[in-house]
C-alpha positions as a Python dict, from the first residue, in 0.01 Angstrom:
ca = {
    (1, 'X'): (0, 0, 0),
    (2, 'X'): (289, 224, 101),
    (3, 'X'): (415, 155, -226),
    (4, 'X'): (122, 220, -464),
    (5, 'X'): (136, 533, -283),
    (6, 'X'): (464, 602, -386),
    (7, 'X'): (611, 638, -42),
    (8, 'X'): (812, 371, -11),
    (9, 'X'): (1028, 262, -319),
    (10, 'X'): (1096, -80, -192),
    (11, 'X'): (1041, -313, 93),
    (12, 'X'): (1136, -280, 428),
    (13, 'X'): (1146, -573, 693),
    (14, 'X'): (914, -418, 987),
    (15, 'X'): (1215, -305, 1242),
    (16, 'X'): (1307, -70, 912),
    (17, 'X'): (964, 34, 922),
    (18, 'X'): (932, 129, 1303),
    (19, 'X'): (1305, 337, 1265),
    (20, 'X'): (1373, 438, 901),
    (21, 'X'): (1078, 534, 748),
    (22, 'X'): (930, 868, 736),
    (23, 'X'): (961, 1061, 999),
    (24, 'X'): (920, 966, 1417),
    (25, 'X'): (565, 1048, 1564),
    (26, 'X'): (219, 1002, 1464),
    (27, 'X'): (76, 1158, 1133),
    (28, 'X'): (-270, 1326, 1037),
    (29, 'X'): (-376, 1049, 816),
    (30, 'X'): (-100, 747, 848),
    (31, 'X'): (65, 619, 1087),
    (32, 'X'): (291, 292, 1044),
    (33, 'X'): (381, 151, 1383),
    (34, 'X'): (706, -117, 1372),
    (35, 'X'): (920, -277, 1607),
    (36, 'X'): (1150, -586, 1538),
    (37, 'X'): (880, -851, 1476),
    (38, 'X'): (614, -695, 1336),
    (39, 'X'): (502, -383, 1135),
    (40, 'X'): (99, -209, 1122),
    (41, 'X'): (-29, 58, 1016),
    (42, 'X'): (-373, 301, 1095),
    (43, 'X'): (-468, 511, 805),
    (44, 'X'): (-753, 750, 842),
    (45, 'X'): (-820, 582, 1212),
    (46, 'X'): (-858, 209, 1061),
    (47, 'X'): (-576, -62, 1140),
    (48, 'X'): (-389, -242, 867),
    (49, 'X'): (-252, -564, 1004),
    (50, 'X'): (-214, -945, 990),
    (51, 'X'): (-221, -1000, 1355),
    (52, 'X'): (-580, -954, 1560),
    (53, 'X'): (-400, -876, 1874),
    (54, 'X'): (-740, -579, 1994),
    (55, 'X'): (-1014, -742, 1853),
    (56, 'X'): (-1238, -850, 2104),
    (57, 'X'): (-1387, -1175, 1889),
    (58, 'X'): (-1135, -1377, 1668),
    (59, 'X'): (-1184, -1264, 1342),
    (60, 'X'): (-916, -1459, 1211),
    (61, 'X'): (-523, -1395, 1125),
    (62, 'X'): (-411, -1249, 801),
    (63, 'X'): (-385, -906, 642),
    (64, 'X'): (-717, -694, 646),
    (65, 'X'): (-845, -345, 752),
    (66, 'X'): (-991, -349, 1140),
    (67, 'X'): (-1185, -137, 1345),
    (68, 'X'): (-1034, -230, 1665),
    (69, 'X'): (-730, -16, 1778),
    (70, 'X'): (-447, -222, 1994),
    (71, 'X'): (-184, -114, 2244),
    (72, 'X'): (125, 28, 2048),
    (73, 'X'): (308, 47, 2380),
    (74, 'X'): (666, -142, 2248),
    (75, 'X'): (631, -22, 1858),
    (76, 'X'): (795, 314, 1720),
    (77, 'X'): (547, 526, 1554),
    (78, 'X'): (635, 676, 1193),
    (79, 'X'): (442, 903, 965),
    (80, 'X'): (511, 1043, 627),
    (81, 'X'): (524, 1435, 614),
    (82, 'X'): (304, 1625, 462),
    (83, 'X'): (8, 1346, 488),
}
């Protein structure tokens, strides 16, 4: 998705993610949160990830959009300026 976007011009393991892209904080519209295992990312206040760590009924594993927010307490938030 990052890609398509044209901000990112080719892939990034998730720890690259949490510390190289864009810049540190959280942005207006999205946010990609990393850490060394595992890479997500909220856009417009919906979460982007293959994990269903939040979601309060198992909705199964795999990438897709969720309404359920989860705790980004050990990831490094990133956001792409100007977004």
């Amino acid at each position: 998705m990052l890609h398509a976007a044209g901000l990112l011009r080719r892939p990034m393991v998730s720890g690259a993610l949490g510390s190289r892209w864009g810049a540190p904080g959280i942005g207006q519209w999205i946010t990609v949160f990393g850490n060394s295992g595992h890479a997500y990312m909220v856009v417009a206040g919906l979460r982007y990830d293959t994990s269903q760590a939040g979601d309060p009924l198992s909705q199964g594993s795999g990438p897709r959009w969720r309404t359920t927010l989860r705790s980004a307490g050990s990831y490094s938030s990133r956001f792409s300026p100007g977004l």
